[in-house]
C-alpha positions in Angstrom: 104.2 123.4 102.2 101.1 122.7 100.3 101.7 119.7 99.2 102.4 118.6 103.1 98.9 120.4 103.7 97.0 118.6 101.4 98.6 115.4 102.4 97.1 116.1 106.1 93.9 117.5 105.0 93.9 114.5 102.8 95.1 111.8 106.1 92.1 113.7 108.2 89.6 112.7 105.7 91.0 109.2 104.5 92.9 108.1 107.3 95.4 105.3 106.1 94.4 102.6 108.7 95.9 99.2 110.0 94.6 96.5 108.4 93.9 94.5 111.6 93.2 96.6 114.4 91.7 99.5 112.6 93.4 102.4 114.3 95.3 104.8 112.0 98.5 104.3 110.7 101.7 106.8 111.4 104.7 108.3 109.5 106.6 104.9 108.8 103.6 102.2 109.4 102.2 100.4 106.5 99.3 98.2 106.2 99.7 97.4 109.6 100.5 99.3 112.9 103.8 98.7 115.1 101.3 96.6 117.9 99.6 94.8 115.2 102.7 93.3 113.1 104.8 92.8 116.4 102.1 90.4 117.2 101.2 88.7 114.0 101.6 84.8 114.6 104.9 84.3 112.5 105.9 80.3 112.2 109.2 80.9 112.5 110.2 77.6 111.2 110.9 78.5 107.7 115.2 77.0 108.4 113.6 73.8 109.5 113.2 71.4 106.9 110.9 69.4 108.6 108.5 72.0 109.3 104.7 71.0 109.7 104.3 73.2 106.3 106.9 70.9 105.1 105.4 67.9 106.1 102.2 68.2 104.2 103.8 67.2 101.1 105.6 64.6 102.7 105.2 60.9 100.2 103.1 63.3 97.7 105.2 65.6 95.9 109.4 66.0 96.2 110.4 69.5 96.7 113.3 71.5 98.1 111.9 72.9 100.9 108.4 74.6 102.1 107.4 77.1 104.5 104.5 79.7 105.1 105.1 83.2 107.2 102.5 82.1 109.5 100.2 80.5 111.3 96.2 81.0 110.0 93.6 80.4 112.7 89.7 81.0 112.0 88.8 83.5 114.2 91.6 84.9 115.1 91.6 89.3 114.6 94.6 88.0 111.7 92.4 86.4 109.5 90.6 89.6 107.9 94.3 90.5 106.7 93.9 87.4 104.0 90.0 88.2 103.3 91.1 92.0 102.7 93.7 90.4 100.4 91.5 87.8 98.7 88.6 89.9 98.3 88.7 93.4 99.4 90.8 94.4 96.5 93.8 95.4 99.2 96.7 93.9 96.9 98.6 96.3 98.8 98.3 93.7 101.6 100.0 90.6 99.7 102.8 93.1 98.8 103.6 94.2 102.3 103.4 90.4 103.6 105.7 89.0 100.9 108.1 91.6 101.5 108.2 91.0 105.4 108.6 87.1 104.4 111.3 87.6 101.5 113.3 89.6 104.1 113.3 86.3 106.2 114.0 84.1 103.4 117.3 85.9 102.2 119.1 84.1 105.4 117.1 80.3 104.4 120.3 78.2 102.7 117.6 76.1 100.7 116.8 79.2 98.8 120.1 80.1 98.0 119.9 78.9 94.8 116.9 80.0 93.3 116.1 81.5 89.6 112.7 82.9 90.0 109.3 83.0 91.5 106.4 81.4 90.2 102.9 82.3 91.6 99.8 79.8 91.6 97.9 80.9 88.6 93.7 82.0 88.6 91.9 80.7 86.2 91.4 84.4 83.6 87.8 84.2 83.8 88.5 84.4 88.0 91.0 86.7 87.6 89.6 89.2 85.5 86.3 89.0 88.1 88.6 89.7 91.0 90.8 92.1 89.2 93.9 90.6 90.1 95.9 87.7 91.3 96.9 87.8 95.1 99.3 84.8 94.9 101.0 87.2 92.3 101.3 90.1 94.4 102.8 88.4 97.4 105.5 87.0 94.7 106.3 90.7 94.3 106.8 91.3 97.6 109.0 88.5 97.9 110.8 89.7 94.7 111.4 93.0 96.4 113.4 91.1 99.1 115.1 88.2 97.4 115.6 90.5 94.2 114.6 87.1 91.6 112.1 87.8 88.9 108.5 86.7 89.0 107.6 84.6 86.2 103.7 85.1 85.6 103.3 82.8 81.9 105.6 79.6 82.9 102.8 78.0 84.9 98.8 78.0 83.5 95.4 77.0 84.8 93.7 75.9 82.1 90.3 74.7 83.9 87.6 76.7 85.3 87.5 75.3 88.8 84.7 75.7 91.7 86.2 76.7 94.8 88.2 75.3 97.4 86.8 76.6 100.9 84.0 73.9 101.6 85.5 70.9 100.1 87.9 67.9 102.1 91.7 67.1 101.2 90.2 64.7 98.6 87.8 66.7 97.1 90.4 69.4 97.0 92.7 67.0 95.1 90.2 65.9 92.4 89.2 69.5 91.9 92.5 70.6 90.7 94.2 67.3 89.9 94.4 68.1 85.7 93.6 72.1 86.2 97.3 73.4 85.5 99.7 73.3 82.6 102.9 75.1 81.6 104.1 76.6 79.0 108.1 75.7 78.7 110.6 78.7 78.1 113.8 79.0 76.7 115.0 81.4 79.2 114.8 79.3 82.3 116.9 76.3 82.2 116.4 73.2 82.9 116.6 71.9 86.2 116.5 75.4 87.5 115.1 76.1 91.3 111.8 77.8 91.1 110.3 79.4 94.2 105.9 78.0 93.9 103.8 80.5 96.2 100.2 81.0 97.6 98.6 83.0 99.8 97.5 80.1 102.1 98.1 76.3 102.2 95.3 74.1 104.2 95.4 70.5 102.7 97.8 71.4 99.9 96.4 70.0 97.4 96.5 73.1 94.7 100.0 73.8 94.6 101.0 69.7 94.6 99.0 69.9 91.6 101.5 73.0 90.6 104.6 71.3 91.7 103.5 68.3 89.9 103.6 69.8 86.2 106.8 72.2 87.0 108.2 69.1 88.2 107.4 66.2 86.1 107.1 68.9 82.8 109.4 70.9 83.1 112.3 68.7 85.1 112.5 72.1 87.5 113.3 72.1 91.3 110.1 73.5 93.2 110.0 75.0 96.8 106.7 76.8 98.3 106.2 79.5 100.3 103.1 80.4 101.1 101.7 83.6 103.8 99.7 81.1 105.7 99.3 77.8 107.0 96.2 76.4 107.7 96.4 73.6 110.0 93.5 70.8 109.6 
């Protein structure tokens, strides 16, 4: 009984609230409320294999198959759910949205396959600034739902880059073109189906530069999925 106490004393004077719309968040909500995650903008395309998320790496990189959760608009009340990720420390957030995604993934036959999940590195020096990769914690929400391992060490960024937010699809692409690396493992076999994800993909540019090396270096079979899509 006092435990239950201090948990409402405790919920009166930190109220757990949604992440979008603000308003506090009841017994069996998390991170956002029932009105909030009924209407978050899901793609829904993520059995189509010519999906627009798809199509962005269409002549530039082979993979398996690609798709994002959903859609990304500037502006739109969504949008601080990414920033709260990114840089409110909320890695609770990337969690939450890569389990909702994973559970809609189990039923995608292109992922049948798949051996593990591979999240888009930060450079250390960003990381240990931010305290944390986001692309990382969204691969553990997927591996809640899929139940595959994340694999944190396979892939590397080995170059301090500047950011990506201001800069053009070919600025993006010569800003991470030489960037990554990986480090080859015994335990993942070759030719294995490894599942590349982001938080958000505008021109794409980062994780072709990802799927390049797992690719070409490590003679893998790369999908992506990513939260967002970011339609130019």
């Amino acid at each position: 009984m006092i435990s239950r106490l201090l948990q409402s004393l405790t919920g009166l004077l930190y109220p757990n609230l949604c992440a979008v719309c603000g308003t506090p968040l009841v017994v069996g909500e998390e991170v956002l409320c029932t009105g909030c995650n009924y209407h978050i903008p899901k793609t829904r395309n993520w059995h189509e294999p010519n999906n627009p998320i798809a199509k962005v790496f269409w002549g530039r990189v082979y993979l398996q198959h690609a798709c994002a959760f959903v859609y990304f608009r500037k502006g739109s009340r969504y949008q601080k759910l990414l920033h709260k990720l990114k840089y409110a420390g909320r890695k609770d957030i990337g969690r939450y949205l890569g389990r909702q995604f994973g559970q809609e993934l189990v039923s995608v036959r292109p992922f049948n396959d798949l051996f593990a999940i591979i999240p888009v590195p930060l450079h250390p020096k960003k990381q240990k600034k931010r305290g944390y990769n986001q692309s990382e914690w969204i691969s553990l929400g997927l591996s809640d739902s899929l139940h595959l391992p994340v694999i944190t060490n396979l892939l590397k960024r080995a170059v301090y880059t500047e950011t990506q937010t201001h800069k053009g699809r070919m600025e993006r692409w010569e800003n991470v073109s030489d960037v990554f690396d990986i480090d080859l493992q015994p335990n993942i076999p070759e030719g294995s189906h490894l599942l590349l994800v982001d938080d958000v993909v505008t021109t794409g540019a980062t994780l072709e530069a990802c799927a390049r090396q797992l690719i070409e270096k490590g003679n893998f079979r790369v999908s992506i999925a990513t939260i967002a899509f970011a339609s130019q």
